[in-house]
N, CA, C and O atoms as a DFTB+ gen file, in Angstrom:
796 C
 N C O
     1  1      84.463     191.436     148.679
     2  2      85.691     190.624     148.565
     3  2      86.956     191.439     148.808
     4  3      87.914     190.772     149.199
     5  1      87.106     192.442     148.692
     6  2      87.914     193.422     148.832
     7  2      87.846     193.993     150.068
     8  3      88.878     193.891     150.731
     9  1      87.013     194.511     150.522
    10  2      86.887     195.210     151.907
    11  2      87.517     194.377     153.313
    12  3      88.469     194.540     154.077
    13  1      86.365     193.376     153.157
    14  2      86.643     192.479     154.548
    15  2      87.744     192.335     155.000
    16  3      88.103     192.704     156.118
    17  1      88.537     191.669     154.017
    18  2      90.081     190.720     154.539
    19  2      90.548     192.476     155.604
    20  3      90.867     192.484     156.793
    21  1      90.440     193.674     154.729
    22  2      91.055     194.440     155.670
    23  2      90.816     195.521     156.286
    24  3      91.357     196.623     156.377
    25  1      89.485     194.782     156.890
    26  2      88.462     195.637     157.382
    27  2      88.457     194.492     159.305
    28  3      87.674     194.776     160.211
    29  1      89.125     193.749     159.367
    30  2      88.956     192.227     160.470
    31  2      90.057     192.072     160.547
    32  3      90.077     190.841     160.535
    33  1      91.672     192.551     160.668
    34  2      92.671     192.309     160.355
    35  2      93.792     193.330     160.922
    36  3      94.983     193.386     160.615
    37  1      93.219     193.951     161.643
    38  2      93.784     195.387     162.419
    39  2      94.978     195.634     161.269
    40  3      96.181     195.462     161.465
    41  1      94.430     196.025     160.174
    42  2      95.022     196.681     158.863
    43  2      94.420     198.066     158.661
    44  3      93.265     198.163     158.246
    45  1      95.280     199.326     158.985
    46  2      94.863     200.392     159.128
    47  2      93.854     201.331     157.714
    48  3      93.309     202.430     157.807
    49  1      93.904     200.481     156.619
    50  2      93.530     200.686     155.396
    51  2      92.097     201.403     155.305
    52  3      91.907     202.396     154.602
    53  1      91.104     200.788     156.099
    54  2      89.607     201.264     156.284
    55  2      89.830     202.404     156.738
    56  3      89.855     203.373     155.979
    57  1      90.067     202.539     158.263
    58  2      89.698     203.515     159.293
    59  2      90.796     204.602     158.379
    60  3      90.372     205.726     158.108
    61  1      91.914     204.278     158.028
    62  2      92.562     205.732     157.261
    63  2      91.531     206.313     155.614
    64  3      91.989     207.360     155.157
    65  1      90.783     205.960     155.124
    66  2      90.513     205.568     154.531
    67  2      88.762     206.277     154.530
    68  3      88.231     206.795     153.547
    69  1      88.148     206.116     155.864
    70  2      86.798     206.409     155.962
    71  2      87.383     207.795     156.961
    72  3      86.644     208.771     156.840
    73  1      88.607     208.016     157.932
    74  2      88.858     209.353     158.075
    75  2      88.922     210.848     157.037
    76  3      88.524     211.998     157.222
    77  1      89.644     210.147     155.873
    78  2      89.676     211.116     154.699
    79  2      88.733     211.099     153.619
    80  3      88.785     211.968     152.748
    81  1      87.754     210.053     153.597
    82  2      86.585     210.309     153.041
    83  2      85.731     211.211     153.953
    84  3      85.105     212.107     153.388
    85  1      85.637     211.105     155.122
    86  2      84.645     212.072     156.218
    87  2      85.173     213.244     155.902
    88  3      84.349     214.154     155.809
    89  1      86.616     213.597     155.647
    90  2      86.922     215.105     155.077
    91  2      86.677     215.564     154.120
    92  3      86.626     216.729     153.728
    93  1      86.392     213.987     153.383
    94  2      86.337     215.104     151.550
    95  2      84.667     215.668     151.706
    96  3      84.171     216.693     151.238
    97  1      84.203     214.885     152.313
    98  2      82.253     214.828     152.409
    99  2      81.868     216.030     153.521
   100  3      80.738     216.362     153.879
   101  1      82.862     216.450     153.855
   102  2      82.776     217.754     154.902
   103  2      82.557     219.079     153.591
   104  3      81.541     219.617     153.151
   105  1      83.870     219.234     153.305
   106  2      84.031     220.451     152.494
   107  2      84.072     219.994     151.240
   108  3      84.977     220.528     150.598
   109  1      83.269     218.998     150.476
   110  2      83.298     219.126     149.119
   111  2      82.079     220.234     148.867
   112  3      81.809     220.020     147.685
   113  1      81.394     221.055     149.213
   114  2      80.589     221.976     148.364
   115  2      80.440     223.036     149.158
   116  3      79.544     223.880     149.147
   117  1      81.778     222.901     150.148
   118  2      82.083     224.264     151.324
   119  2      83.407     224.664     151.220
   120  3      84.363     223.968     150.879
   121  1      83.396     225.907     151.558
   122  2      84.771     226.312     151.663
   123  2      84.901     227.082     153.011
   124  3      85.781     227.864     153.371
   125  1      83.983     226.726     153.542
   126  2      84.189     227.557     155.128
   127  2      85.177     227.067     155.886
   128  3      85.663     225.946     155.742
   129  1      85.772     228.545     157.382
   130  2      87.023     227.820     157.890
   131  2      86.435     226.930     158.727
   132  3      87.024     226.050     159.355
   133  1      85.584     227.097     158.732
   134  2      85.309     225.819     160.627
   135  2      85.560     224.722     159.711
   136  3      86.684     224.243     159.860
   137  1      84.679     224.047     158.587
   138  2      84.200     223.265     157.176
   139  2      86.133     222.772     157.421
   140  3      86.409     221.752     158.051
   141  1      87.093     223.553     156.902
   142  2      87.835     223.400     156.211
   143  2      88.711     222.977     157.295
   144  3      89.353     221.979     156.968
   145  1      88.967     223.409     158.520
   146  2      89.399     222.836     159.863
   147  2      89.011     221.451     160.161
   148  3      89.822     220.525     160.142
   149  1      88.216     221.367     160.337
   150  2      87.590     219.924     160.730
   151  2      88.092     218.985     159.667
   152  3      88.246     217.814     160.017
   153  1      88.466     219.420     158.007
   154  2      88.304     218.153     157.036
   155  2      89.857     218.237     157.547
   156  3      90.348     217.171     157.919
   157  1      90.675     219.416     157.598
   158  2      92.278     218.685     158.157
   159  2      92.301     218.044     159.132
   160  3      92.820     216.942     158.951
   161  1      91.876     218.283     160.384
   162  2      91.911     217.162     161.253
   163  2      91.573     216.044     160.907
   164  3      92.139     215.171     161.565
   165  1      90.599     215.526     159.831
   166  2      90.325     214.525     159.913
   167  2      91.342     213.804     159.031
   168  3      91.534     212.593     159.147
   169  1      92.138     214.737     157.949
   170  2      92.705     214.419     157.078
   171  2      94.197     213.547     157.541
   172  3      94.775     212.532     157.152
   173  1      94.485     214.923     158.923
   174  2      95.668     214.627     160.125
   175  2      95.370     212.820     160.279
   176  3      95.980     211.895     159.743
   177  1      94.104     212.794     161.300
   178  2      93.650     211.608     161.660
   179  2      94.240     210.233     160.112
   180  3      95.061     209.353     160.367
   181  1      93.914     210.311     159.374
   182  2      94.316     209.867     158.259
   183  2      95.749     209.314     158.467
   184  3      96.162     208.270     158.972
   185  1      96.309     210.294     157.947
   186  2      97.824     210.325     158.119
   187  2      98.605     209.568     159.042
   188  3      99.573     208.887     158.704
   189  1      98.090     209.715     160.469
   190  2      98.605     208.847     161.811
   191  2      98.485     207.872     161.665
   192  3      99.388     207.157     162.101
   193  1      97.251     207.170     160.932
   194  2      96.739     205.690     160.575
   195  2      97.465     205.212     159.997
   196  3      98.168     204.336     160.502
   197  1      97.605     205.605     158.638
   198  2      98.625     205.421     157.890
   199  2      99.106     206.463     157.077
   200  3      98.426     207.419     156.704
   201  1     100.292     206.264     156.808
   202  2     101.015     207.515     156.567
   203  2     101.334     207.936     154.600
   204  3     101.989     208.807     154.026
   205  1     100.682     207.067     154.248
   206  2     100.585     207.214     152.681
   207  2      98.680     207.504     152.032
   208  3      98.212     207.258     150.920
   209  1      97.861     208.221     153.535
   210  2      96.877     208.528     153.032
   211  2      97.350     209.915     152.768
   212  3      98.024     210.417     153.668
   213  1      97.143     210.569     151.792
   214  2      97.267     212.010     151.485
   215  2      96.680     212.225     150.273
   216  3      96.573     213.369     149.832
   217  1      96.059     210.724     149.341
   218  2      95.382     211.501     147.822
   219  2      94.370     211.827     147.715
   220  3      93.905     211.965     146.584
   221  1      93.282     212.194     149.334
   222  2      92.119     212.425     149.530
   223  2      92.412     214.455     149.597
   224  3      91.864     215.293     148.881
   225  1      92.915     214.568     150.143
   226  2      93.428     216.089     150.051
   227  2      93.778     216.714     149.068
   228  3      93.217     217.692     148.575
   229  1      94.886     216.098     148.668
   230  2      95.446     216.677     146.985
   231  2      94.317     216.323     146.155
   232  3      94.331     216.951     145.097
   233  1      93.479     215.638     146.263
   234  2      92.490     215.262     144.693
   235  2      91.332     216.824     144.891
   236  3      90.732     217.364     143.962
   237  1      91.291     217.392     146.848
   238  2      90.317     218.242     146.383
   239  2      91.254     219.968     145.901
   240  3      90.778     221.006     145.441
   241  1      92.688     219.606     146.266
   242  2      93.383     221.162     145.869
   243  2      93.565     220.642     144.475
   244  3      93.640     221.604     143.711
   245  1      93.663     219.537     143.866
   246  2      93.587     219.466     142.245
   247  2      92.351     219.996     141.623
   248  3      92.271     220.847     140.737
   249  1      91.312     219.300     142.282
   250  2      89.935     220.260     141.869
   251  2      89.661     221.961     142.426
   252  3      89.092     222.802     141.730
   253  1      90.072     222.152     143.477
   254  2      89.914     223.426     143.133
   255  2      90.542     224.241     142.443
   256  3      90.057     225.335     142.153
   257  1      92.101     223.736     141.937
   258  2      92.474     224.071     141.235
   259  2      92.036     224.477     139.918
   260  3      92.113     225.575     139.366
   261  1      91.481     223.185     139.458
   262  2      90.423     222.986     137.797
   263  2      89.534     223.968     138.189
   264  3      89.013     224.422     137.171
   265  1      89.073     224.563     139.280
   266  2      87.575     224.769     138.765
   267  2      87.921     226.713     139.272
   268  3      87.022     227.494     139.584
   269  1      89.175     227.010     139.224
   270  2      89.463     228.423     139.795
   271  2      89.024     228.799     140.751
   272  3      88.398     229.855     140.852
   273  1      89.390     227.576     142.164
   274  2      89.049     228.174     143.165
   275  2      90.407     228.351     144.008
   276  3      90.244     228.291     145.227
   277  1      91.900     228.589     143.493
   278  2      93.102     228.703     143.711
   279  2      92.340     228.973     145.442
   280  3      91.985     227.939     146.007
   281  1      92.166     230.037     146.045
   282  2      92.301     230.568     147.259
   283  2      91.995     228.898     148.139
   284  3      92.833     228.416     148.900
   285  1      91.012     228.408     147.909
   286  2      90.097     227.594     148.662
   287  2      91.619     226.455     148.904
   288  3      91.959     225.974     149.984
   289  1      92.272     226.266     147.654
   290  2      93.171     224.742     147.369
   291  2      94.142     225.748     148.076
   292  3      94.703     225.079     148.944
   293  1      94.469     226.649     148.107
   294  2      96.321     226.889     148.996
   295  2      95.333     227.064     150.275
   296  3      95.896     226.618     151.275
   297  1      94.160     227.525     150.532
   298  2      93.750     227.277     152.327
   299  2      94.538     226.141     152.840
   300  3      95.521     225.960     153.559
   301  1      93.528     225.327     152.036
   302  2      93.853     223.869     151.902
   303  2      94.889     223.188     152.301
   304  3      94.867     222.534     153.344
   305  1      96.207     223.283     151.297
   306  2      96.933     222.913     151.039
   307  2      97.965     223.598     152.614
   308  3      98.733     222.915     153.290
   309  1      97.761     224.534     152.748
   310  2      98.984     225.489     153.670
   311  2      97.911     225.005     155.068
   312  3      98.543     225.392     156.051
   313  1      96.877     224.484     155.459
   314  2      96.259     224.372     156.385
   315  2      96.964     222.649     156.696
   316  3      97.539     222.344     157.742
   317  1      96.799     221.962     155.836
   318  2      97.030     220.526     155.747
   319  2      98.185     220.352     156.012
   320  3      98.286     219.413     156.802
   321  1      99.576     220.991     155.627
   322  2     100.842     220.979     155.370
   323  2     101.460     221.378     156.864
   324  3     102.426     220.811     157.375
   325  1     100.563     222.678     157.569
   326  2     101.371     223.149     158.502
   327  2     100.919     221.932     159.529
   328  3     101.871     221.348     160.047
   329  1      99.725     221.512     159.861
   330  2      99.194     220.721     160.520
   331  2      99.827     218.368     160.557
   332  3      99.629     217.412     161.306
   333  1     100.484     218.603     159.394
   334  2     101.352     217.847     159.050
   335  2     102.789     217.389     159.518
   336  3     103.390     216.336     159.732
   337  1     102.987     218.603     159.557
   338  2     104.739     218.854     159.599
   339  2     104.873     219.331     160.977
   340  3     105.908     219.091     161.597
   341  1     103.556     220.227     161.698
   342  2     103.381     220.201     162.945
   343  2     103.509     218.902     164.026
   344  3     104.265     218.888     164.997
   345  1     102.545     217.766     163.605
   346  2     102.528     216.621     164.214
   347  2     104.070     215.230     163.635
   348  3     104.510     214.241     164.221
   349  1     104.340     215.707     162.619
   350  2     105.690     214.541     162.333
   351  2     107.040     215.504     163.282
   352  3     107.914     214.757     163.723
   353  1     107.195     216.682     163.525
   354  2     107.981     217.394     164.053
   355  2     107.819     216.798     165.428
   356  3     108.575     215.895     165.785
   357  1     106.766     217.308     166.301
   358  2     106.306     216.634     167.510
   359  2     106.369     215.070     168.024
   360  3     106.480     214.704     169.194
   361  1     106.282     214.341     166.992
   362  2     106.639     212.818     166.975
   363  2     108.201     212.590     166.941
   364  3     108.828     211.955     167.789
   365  1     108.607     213.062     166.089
   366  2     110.289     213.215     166.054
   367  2     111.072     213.516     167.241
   368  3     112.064     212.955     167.706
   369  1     110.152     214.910     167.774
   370  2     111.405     214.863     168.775
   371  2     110.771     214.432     170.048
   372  3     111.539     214.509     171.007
   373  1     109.284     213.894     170.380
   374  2     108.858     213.489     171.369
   375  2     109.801     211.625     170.995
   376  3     109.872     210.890     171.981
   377  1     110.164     211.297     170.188
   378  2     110.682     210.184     170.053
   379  2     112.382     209.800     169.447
   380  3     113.098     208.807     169.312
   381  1     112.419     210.691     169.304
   382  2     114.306     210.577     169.509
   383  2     114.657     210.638     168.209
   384  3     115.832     210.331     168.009
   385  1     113.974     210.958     167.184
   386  2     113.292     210.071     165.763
   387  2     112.945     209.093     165.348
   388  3     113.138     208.680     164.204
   389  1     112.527     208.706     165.985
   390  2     112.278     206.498     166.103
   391  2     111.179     206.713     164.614
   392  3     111.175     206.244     163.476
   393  1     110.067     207.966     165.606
   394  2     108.641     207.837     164.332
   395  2     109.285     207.964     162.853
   396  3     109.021     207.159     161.960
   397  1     110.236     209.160     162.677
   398  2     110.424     209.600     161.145
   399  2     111.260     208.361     160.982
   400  3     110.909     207.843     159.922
   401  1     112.035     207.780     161.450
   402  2     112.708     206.745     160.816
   403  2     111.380     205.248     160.713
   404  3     111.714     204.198     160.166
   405  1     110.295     205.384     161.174
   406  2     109.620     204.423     161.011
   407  2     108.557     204.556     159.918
   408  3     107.965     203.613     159.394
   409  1     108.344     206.274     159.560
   410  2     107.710     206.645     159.209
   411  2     108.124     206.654     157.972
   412  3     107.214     206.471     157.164
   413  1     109.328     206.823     157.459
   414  2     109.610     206.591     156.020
   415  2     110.690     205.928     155.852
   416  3     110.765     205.667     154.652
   417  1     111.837     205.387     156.580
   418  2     112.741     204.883     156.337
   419  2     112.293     203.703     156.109
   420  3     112.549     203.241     154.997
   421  1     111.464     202.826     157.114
   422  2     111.247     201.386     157.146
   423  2     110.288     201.007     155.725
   424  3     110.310     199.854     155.296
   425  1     109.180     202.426     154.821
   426  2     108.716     202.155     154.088
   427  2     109.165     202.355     152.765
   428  3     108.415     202.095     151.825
   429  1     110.534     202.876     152.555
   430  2     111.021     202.963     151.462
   431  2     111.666     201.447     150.783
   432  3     112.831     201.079     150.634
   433  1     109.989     200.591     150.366
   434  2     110.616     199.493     149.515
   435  2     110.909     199.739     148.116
   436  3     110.610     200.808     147.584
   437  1     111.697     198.436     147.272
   438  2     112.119     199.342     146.265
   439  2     110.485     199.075     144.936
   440  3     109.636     198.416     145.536
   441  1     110.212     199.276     144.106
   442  2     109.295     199.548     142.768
   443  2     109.704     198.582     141.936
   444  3     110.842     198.490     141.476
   445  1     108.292     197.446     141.614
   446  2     108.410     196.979     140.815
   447  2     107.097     196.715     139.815
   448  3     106.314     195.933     140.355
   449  1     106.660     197.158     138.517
   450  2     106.121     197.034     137.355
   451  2     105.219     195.700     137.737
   452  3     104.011     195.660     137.972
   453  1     106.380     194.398     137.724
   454  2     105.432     193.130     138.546
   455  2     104.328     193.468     138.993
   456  3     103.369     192.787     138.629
   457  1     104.156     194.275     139.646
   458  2     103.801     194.561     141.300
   459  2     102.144     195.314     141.107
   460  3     100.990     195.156     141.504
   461  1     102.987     196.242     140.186
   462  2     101.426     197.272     139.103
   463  2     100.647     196.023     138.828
   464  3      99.652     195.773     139.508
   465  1     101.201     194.910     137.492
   466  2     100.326     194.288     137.059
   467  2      99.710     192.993     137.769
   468  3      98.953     192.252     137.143
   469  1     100.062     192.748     139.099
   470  2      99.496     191.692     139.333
   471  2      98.357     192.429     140.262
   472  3      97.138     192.381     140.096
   473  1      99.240     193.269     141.495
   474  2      98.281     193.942     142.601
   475  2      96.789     194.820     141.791
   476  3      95.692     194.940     142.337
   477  1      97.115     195.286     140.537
   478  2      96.796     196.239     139.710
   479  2      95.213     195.278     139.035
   480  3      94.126     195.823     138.844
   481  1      95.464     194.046     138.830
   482  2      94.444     193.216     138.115
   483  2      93.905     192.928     139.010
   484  3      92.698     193.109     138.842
   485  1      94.256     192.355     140.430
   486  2      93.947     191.704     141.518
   487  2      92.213     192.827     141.980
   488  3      91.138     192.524     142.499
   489  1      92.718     193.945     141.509
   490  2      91.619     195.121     141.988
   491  2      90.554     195.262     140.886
   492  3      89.396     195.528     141.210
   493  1      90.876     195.105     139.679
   494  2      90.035     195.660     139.114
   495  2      89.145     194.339     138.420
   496  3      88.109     194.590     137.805
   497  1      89.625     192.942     138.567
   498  2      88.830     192.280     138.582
   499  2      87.807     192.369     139.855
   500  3      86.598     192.499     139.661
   501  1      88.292     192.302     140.998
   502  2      87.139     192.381     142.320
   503  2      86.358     193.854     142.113
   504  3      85.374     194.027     142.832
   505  1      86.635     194.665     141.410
   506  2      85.746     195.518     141.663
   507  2      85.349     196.111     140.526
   508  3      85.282     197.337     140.439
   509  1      84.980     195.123     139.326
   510  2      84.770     195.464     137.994
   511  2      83.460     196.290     137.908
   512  3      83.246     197.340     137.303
   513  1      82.636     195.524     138.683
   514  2      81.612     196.537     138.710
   515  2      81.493     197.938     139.206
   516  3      81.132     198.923     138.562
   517  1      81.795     197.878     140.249
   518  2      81.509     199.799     140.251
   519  2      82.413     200.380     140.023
   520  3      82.459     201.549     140.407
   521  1      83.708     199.704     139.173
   522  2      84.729     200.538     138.571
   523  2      83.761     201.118     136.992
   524  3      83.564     202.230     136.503
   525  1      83.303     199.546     136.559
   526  2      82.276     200.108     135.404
   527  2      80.855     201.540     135.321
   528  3      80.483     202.235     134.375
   529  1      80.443     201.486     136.660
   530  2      79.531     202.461     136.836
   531  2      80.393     203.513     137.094
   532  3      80.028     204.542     136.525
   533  1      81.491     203.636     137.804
   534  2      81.909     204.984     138.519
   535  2      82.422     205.319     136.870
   536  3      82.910     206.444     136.765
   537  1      82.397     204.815     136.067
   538  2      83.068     205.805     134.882
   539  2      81.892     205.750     133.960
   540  3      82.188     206.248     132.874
   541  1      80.910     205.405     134.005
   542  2      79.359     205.882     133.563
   543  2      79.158     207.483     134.499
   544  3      78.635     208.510     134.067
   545  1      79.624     207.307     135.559
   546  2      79.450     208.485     136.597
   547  2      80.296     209.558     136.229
   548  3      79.729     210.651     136.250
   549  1      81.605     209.565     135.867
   550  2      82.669     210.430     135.263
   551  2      82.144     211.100     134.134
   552  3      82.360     212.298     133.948
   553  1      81.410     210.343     133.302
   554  2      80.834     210.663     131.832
   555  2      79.411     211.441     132.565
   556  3      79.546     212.646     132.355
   557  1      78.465     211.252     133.130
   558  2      77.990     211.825     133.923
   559  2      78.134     213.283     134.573
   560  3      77.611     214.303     134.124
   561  1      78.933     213.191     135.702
   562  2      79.704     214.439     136.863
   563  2      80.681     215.697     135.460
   564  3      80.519     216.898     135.248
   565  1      81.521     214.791     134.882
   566  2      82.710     215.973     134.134
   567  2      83.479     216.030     135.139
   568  3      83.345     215.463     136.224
   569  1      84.430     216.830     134.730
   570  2      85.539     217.198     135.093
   571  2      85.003     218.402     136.484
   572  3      85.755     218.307     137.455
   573  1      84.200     219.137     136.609
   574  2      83.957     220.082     137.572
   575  2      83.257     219.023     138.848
   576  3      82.460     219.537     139.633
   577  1      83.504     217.989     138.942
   578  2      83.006     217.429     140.134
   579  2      83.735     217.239     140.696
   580  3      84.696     216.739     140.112
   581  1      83.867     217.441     142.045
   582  2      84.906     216.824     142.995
   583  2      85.250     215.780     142.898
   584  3      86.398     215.336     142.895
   585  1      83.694     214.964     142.750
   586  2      83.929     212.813     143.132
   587  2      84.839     212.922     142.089
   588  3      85.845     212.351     142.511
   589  1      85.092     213.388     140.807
   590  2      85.402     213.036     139.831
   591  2      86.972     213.072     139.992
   592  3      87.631     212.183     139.452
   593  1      87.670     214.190     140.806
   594  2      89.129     214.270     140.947
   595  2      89.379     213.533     142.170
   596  3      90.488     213.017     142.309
   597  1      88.523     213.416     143.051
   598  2      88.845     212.275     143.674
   599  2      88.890     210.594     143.322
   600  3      89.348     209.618     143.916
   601  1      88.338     210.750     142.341
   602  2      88.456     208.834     142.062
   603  2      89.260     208.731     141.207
   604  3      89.468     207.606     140.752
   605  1      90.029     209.935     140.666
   606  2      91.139     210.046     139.413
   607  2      92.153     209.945     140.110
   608  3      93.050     209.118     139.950
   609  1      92.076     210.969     141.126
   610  2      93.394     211.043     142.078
   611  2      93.726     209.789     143.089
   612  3      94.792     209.389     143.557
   613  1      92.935     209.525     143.173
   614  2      93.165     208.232     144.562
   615  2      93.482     206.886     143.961
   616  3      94.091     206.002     144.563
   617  1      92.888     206.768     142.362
   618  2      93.383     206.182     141.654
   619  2      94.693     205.721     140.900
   620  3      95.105     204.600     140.602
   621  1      95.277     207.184     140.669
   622  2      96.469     207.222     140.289
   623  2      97.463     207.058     141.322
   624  3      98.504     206.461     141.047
   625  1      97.218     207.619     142.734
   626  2      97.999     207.655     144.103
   627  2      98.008     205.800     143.582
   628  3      98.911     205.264     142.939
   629  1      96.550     205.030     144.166
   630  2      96.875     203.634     144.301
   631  2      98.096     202.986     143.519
   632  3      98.940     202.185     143.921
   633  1      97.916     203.615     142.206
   634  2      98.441     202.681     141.070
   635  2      99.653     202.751     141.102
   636  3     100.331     201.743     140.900
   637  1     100.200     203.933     141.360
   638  2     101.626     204.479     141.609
   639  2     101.999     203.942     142.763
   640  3     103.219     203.782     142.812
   641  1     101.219     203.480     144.046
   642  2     102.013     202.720     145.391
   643  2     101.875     201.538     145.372
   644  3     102.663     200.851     146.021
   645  1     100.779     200.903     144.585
   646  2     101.028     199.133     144.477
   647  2     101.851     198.871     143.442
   648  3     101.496     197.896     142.779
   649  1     102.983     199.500     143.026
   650  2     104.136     199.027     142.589
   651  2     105.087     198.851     143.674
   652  3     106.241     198.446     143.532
   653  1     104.400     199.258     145.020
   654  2     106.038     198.607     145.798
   655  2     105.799     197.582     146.210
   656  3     104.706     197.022     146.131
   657  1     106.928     197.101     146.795
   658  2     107.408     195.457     146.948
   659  2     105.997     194.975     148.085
   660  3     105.393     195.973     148.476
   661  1     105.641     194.129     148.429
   662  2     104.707     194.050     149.456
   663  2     103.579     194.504     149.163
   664  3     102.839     194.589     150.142
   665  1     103.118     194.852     148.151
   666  2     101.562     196.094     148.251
   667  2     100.211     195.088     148.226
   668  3     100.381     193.878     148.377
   669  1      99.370     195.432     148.103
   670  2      98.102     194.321     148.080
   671  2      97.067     194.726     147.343
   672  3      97.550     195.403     146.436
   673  1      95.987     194.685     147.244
   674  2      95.020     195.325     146.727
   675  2      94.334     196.517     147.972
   676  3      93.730     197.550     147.683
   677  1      94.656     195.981     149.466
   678  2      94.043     197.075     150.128
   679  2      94.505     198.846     149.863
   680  3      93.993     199.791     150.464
   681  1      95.563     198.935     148.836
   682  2      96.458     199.998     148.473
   683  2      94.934     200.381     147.632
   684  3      94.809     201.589     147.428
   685  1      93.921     199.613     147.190
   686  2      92.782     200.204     146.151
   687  2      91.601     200.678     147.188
   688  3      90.526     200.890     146.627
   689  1      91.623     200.871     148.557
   690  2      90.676     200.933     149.214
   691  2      90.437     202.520     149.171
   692  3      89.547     202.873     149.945
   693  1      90.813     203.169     148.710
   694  2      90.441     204.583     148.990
   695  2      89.607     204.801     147.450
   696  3      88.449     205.221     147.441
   697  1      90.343     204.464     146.177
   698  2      89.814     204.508     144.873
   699  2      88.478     203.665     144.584
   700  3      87.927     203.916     143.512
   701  1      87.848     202.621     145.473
   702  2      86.945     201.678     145.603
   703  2      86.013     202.786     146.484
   704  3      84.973     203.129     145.923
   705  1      86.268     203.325     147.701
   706  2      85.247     204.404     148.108
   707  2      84.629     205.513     146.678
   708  3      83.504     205.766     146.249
   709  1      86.050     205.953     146.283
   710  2      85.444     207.361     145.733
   711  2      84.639     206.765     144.428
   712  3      83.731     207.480     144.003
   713  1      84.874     205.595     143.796
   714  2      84.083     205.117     142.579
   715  2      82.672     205.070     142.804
   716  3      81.786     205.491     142.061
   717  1      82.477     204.026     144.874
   718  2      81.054     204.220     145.374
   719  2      80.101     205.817     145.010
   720  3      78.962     206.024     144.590
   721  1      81.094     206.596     145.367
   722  2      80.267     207.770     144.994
   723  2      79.698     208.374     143.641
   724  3      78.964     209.343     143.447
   725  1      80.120     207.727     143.019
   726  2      80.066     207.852     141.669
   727  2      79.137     207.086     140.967
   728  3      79.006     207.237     139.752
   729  1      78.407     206.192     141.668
   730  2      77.924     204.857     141.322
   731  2      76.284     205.659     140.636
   732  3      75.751     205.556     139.532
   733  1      75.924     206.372     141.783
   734  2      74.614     206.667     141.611
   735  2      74.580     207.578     140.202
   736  3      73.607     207.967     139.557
   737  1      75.296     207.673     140.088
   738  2      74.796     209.251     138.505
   739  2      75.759     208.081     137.461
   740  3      75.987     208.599     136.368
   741  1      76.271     206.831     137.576
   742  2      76.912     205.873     136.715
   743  2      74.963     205.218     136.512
   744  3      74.482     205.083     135.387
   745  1      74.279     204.961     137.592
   746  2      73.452     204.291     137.468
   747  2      72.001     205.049     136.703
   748  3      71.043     204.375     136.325
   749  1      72.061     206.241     136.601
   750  2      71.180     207.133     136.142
   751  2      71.968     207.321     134.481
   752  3      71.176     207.663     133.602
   753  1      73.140     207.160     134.132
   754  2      73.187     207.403     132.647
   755  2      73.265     206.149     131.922
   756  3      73.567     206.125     130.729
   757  1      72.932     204.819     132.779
   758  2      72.556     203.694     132.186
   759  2      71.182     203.203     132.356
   760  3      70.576     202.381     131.669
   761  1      70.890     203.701     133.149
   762  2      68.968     203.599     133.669
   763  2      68.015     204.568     133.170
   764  3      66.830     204.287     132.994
   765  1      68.556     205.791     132.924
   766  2      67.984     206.876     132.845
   767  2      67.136     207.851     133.849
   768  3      66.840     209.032     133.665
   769  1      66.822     206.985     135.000
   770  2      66.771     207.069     136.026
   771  2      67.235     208.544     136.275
   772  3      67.922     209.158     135.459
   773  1      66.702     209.185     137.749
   774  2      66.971     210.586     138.089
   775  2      67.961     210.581     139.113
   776  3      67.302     210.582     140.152
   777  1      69.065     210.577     139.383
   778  2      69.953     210.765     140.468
   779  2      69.444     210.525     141.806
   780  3      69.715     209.591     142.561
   781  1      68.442     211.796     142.037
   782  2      67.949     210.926     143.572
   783  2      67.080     209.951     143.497
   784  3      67.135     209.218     144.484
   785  1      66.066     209.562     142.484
   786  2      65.938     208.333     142.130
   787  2      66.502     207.121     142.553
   788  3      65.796     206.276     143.103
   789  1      68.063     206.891     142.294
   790  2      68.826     206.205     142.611
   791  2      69.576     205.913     143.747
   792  3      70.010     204.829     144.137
   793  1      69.683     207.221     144.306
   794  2      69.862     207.110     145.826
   795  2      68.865     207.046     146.561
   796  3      69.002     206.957     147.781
């Protein structure tokens, strides 16, 4: 119920969405440079789609942060950033600034609370269920799992941008992936079941 409407709708929400999941699923249990190259490009790819994907990146320099892998999260972070500011620079002046003024001027609507609680229910009724397992999965994973700062982070990103004016529930499509991942070890501490069991 959630997916479709903007998945058939040339609504950039999916494809930005399954670009920065393909990055987190690259280098979540690597830190190599080729590993770590490829998840920025894909992360880049992201970004072009739409330009408020970025809590797939920060959720894994928040975790490496937690878990003292500082070097791996500023790779990261200074790999993502230069590669960022590389391509909005290049758009800017290949375009007179048309992009940066489209790129954030046209999206600076203003914040409204409204907005949290309606867009905010709208999600978590449609996706009660594997919101319920992915936090069987949290209790599960801990805090040293990646999925785990990713469905925190992409979560909080959502919650914090469907307060602006216009937002929808597709603003939950990235936090609805990372919960999927979470589902299987949600489904093993209510089944008892063995992890790959479940997958």
């Amino acid at each position: 119920p959630i997916l479709y409407p903007w998945a058939c709708t040339c609504r950039p929400d999916v494809l930005s969405a399954g670009l920065s999941l393909a990055g987190f699923l690259l280098i979540r249990h690597s830190n190599s440079a080729l590993r770590t190259a490829g998840a920025i490009a894909l992360f880049l790819l992201a970004f072009l789609a739409k330009q408020s994907s970025v809590a797939i990146p920060l959720a894994l320099m928040a975790h490496a942060a937690a878990s003292q892998q500082g070097r791996r999260g500023v790779r990261l972070g200074l790999g993502w950033g230069a590669a960022l500011g590389a391509a909005v620079l290049a758009m800017h002046l290949g375009t007179g600034g048309l992009s940066t003024l489209n790129l954030f001027g046209s999206n600076a609507a203003p914040l409204e609370l409204r907005n949290l609680r309606v867009v905010g229910g709208l999600f978590f009724q449609a996706a009660l269920l594997p919101l319920v397992l992915a936090s069987a999965g949290l209790a599960r994973k801990g805090m040293r799992a990646p999925e785990t700062w990713l469905f925190l982070v992409t979560l909080g990103w959502a919650l914090a941008t469907c307060a602006k004016l216009g937002s929808n529930v597709n603003y939950f499509v990235e936090p609805l992936a990372a919960a999927c991942l979470l589902v299987p070890a949600g489904m093993e501490v209510l089944t008892g079941a063995s992890d790959r069991a479940v997958r």
